[in-house]
C-alpha positions as CSV (number, residue, x, y, z in Angstrom):
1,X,10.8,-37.7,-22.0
2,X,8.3,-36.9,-24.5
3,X,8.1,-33.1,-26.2
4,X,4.9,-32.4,-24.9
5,X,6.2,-33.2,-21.0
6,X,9.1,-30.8,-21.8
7,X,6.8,-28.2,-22.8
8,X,4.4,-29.0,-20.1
9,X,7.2,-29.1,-17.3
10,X,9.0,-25.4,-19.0
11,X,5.3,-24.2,-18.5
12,X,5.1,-25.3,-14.8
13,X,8.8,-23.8,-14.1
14,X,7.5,-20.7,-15.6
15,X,4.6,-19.8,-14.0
16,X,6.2,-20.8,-10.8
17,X,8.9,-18.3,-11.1
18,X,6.3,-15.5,-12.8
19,X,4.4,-15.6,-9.8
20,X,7.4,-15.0,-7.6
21,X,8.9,-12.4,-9.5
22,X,5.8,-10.1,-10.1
23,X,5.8,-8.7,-6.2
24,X,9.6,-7.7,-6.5
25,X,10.2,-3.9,-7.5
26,X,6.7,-2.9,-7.0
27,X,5.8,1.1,-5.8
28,X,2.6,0.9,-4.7
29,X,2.8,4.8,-4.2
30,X,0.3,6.5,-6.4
31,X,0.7,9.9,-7.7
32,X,-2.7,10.2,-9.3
33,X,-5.8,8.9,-7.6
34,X,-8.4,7.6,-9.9
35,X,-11.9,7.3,-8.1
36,X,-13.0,3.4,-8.1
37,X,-9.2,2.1,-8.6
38,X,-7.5,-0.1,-6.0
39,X,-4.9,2.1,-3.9
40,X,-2.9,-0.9,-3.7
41,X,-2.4,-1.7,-7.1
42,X,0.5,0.0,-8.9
43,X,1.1,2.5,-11.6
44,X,4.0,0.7,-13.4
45,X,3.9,-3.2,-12.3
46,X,6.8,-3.4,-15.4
47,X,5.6,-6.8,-17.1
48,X,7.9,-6.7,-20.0
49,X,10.7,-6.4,-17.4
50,X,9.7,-9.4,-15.2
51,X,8.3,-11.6,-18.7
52,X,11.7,-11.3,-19.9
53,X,13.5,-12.3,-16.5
54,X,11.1,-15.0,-16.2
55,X,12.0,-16.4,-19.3
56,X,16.0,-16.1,-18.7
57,X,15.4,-17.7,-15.2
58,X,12.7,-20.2,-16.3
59,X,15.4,-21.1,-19.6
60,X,18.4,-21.9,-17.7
61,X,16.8,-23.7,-14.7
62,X,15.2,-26.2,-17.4
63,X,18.7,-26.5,-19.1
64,X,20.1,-27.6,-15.6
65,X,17.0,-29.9,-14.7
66,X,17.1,-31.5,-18.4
């Protein structure tokens, strides 16, 4: 397989597990209420946490597939 289908198929393995890793240790409590701001959205979604996961996850379940 070609570099670019790697890259393309790593991409796709990504965002597939981003997407089920952002809902997971989510508190949707608020402490402050900000007029015009969803109530459901939370205060610290923890990104760097989850980006960093994803990538460890994403890494070794191309490393099996390839």
């Amino acid at each position: 397989m070609s570099t670019t289908g790697l890259i393309i198929i790593y991409v796709i393995i990504w965002l597939i597990i981003f997407f089920v890793i952002l809902p997971i240790d989510v508190n949707r409590e608020k402490i402050t209420k900000i007029e015009g701001e969803d109530p459901g959205s939370p205060e610290n979604p923890k990104i760097i946490k989850k980006f960093i996961y994803c990538t460890l996850i994403t890494t070794i379940l191309f490393i099996m597939i390839y």
